[in-house]
C-alpha positions as a printed NumPy array, in Angstrom:
array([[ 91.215,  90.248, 104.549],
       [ 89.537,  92.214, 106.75 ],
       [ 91.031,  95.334, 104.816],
       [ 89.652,  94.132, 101.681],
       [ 86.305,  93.478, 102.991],
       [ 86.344,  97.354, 104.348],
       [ 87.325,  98.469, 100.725],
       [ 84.499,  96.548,  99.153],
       [ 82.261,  97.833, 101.818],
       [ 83.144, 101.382, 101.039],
       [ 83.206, 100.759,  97.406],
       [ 79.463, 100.227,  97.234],
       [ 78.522, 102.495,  99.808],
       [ 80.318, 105.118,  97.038],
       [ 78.639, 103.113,  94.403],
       [ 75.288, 103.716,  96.404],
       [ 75.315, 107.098,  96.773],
       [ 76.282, 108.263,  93.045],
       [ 73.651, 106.213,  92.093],
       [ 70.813, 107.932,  94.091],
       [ 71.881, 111.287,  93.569],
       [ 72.187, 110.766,  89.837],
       [ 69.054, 109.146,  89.882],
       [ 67.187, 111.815,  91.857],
       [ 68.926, 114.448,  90.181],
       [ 67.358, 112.548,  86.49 ],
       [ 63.603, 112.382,  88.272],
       [ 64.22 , 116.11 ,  89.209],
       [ 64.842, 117.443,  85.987],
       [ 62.348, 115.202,  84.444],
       [ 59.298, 116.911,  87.172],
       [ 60.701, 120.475,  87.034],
       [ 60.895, 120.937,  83.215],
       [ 58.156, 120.891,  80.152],
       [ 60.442, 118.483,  78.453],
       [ 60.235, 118.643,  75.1  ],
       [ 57.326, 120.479,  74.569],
       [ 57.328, 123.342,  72.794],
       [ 54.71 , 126.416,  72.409],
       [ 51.783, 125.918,  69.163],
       [ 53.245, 127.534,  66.23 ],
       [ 50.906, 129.775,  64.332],
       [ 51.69 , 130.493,  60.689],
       [ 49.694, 133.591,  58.902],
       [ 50.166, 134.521,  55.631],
       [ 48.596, 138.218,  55.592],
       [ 48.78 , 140.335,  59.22 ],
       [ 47.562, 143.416,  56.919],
       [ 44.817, 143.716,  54.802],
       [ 42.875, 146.344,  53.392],
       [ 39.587, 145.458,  52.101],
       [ 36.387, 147.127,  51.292],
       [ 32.627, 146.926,  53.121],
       [ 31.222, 144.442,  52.042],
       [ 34.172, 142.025,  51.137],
       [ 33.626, 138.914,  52.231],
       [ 37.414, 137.646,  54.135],
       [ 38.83 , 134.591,  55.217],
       [ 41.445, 135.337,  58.042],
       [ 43.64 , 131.74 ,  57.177],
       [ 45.777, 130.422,  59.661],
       [ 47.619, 127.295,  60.062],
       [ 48.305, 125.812,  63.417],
       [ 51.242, 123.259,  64.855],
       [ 52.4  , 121.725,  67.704],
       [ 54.263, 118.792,  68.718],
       [ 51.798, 117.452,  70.986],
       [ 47.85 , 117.929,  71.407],
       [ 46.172, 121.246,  70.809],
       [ 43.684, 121.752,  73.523],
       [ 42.229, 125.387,  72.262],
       [ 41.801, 127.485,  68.902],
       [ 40.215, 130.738,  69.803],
       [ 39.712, 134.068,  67.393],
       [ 38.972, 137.146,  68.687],
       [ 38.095, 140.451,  67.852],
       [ 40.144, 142.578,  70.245],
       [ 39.11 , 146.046,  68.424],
       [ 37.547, 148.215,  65.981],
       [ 34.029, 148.529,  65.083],
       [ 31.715, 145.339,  66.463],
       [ 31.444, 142.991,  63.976],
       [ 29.825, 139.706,  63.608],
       [ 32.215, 136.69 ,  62.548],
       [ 32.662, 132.946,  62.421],
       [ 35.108, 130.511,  63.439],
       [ 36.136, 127.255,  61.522],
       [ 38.614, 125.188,  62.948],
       [ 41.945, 127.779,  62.294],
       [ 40.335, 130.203,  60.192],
       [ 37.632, 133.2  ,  61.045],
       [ 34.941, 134.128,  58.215],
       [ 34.074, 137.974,  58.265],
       [ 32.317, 140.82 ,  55.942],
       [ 32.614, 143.958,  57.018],
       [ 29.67 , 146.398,  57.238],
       [ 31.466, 149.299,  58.19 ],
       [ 35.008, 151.657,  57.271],
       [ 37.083, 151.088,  60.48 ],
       [ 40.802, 149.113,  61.626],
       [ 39.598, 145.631,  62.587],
       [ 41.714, 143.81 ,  65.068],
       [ 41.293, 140.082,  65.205],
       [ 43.707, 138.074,  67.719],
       [ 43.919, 134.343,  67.477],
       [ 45.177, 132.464,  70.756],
       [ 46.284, 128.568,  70.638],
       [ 46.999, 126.742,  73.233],
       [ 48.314, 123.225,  73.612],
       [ 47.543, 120.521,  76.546],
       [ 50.861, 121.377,  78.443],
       [ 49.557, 125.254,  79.451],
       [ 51.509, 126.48 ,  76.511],
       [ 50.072, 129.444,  74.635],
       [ 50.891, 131.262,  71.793],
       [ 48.755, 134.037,  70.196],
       [ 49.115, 136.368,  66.733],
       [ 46.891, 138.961,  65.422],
       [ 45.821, 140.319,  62.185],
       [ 44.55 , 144.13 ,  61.351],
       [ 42.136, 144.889,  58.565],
       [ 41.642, 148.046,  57.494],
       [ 38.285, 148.333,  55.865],
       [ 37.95 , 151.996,  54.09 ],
       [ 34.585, 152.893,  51.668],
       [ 32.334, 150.596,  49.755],
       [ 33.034, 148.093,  46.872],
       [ 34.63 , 149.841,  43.591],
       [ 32.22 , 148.449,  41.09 ],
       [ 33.27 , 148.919,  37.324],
       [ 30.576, 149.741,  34.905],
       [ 31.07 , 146.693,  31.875],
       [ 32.685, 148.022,  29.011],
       [ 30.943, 150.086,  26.292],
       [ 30.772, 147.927,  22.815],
       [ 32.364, 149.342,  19.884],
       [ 29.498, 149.769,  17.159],
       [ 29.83 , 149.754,  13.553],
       [ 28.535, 152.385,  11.551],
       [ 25.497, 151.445,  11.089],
       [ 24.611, 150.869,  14.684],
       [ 23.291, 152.929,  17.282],
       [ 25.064, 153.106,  20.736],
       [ 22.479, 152.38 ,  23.543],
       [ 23.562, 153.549,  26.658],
       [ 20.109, 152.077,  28.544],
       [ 21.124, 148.285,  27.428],
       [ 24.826, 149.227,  26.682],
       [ 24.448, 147.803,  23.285],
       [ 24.72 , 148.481,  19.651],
       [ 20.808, 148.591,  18.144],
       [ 20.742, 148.572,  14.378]])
């Protein structure tokens, strides 16, 4: 009897044990790690664009994450200093000058996790504007270049 009251004894001592170290080992892991969270994703269609002065952009972006966001920040980390505004995910800018524009946008979540992406726009020489198209005149009209019309 007194055998099997040793074996019992030992049994859950054994049982004790396992459990505590499988439980601490659980809490552990659980502290040490981020779990399951996982860095904001940041989707962009266009990283290079070439536009002209005076061409008013929309640098779109589309932001993720599998938890909270905490911050959406654009901004300009070089080229000429421009002046430009911040929506939500997106940045509204018109360039004034020719020069390589780099904008950077940084996101970061409520667990400390960042993730950043930039785009480059290369602004070179004013608008190309088109003159309208000269009208074809009959013969009896008169080509005005002034109104670009036919006069009779």
């Amino acid at each position: 009897m007194n055998r099997l009251i040793a074996a019992l004894i030992i049994a859950v001592i054994v049982f004790v044990i396992l459990f505590t170290l499988c439980l601490g080992f659980a809490i552990f892991k659980h502290i040490g790690s981020t779990g399951d969270n996982n860095a904001p994703v940041i989707e962009i269609n266009d990283t290079d664009i070439r536009a002209s002065i005076g061409d008013p952009l929309i640098l779109n972006a589309t932001v993720s994450d599998d938890g909270k966001i905490a911050s959406i920040i654009w901004d300009q980390v070089a080229g000429p200093k421009s002046n430009f505004t911040q929506i939500e995910d997106d940045l509204y800018f018109t360039p004034t000058v020719n020069g390589t524009f780099i904008f950077k946008l940084e996101v970061q979540d409520r667990k400390q996790l960042m993730t950043t992406k930039s785009i480059q726009v290369v602004v070179q020489g004013p608008p190309v504007l088109q003159p309208p198209p000269k009208p074809v005149c009959t013969p009896q009209q008169v080509y005005n270049a002034t109104t670009n019309k036919c006069d009779a």
